[in-house]
N, C-alpha and C positions, 0 to 999 in steps of 0.2 A: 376158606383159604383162597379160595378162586376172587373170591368178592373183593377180600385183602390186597391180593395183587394189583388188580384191577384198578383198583383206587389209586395206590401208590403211583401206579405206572401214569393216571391221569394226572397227577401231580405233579411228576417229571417230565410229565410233556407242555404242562402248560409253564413251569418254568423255564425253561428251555426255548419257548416261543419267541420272544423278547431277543434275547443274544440270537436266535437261528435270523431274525428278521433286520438286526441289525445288521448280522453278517452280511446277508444278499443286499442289503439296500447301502452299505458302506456304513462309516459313522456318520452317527449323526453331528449335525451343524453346529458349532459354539455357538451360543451367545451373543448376542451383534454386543460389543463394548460400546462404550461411550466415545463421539467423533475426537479426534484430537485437537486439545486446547486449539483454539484461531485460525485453524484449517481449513481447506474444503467445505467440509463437512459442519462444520460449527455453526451454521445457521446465517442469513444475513445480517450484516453490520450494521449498527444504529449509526444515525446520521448526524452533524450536530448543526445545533443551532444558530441562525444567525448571530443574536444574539452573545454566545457561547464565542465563535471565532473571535466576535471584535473585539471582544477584551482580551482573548490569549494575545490577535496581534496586537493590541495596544499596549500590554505588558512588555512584549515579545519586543516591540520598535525602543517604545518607550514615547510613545505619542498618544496626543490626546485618544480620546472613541469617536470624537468629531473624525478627525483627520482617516481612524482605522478604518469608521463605516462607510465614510465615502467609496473607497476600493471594492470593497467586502458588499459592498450592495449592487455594487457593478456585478461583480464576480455571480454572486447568490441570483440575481437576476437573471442572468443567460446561465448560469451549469446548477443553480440549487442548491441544495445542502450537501455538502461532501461528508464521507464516511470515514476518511484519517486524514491525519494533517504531519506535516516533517518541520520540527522548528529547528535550525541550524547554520551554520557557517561555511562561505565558500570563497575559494578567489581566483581569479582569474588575468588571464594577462594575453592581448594579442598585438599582433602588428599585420596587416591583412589575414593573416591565421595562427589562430590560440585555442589556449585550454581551458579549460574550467573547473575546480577542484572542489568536493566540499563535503559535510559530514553533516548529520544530525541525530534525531530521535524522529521515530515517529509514532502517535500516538493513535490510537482507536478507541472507540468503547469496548467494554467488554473484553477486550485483549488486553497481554500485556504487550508493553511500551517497546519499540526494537529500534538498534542502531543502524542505521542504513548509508553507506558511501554514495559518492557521485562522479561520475566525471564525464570528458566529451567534449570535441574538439568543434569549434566554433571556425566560422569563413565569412567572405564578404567582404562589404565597408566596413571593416570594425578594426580600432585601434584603441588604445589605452591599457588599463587597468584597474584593480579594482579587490579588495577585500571588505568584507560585510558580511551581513544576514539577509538571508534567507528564508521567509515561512509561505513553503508549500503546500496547498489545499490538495487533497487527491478523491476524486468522482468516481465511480462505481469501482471504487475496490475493497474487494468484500472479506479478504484475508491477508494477513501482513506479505507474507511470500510473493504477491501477487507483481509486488514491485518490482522485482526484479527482472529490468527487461532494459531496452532503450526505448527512447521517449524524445521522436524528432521534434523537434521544436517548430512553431508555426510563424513563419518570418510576418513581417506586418501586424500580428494582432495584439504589438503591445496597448496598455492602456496604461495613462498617468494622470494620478489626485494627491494633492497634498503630499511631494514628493516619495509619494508609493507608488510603486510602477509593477503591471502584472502580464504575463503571456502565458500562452495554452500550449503545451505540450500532448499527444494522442497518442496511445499504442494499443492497439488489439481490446476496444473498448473501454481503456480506460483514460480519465483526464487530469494532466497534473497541471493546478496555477502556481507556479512561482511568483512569491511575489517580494520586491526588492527593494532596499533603499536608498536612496542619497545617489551615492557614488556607483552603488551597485547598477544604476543606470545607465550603463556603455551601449552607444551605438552599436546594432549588430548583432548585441549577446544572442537573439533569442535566434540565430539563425546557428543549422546544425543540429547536434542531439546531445543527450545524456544518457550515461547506462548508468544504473544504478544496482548495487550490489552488498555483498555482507560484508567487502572488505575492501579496502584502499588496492588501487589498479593504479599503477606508475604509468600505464599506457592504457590510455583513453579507447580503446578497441573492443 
């Protein structure tokens, strides 16, 4: 009888071990899930190809790949392969000071595809205006979100081929080339910033 007991009672204690030990130590940890789609955490961004670019711009213009690579080889030259690209429409209008409006897609690997706004108010010598396209290369941005910031513009470093014209924009290590066409060429534009965002902003702020 004594033996009987004995047994039982080591049986209830060693189930009991498990819940006594979780108790003192808290529960235990979930599971780490899987990072969220294009996030942080989703790993680095594949980069594309030279290659790759000059036909989307050459699509994107609707000009030869002579005319695309010439730009695109400037660009891939000094910043490399970029990680997303924004193909889209914007327009602008100033008289010593203006705005700049515009919308696109922007693309990645491995992500999916997102719509991203623009705007931001331009100064200087600059007068005119101007409606076109726009395709943006973007350098070490390694999740779609990332964009969302402003992105001063760097007065002087335009560069122009074969009526494509491109300048650098910098924020908090990342680099965006716009790069424009025809008319989209106004003295000035690239002086100033852009914020870009998930939604149309009436005011460039």
């Amino acid at each position: 009888m004594d033996r009987r007991l004995l047994i039982l009672s080591g049986l209830a204690a060693a189930a009991g071990a498990p819940a006594l030990a979780q108790e003192e130590g808290g529960p235990a940890p979930a599971p780490a899930g899987p990072p969220p789609a294009g996030g942080p955490g989703a790993g680095p961004a594949k980069p594309y190809e030279q290659h790759e670019i000059v036909n989307a711009v050459s699509d994107f213009f609707g000009v030869t790949a002579e005319k695309a690579g010439g730009v695109i080889e400037h660009v891939f030259r000094e910043k490399g392969r970029p990680t997303a690209y924004i193909a889209g429409t914007e327009g602008s209008g100033a008289f010593i000071f203006g705005l700049r409006y515009g919308n696109g897609l922007m693309y990645m690997k491995d992500r999916d595809r997102m719509q991203v706004f623009w705007q931001g108010p331009t100064g200087g010598f600059d007068f005119g205006g101007n409606v076109g396209r726009v395709f943006t290369l973007c350098y070490m941005l390694e999740y779609p979100d990332a964009i969302f910031r402003r992105f001063p513009g760097v007065d002087g470093s335009a560069y122009f081929v074969a009526g494509l014209g491109v300048n650098y924009q910098h924020a908090d290590g990342i680099t965006l080339a716009p790069i424009r066409a025809g008319v989209g060429l106004r003295l000035g534009a690239s002086v100033g910033y852009l914020a870009y965002s998930r939604k149309r902003n009436v005011i460039p702020l």
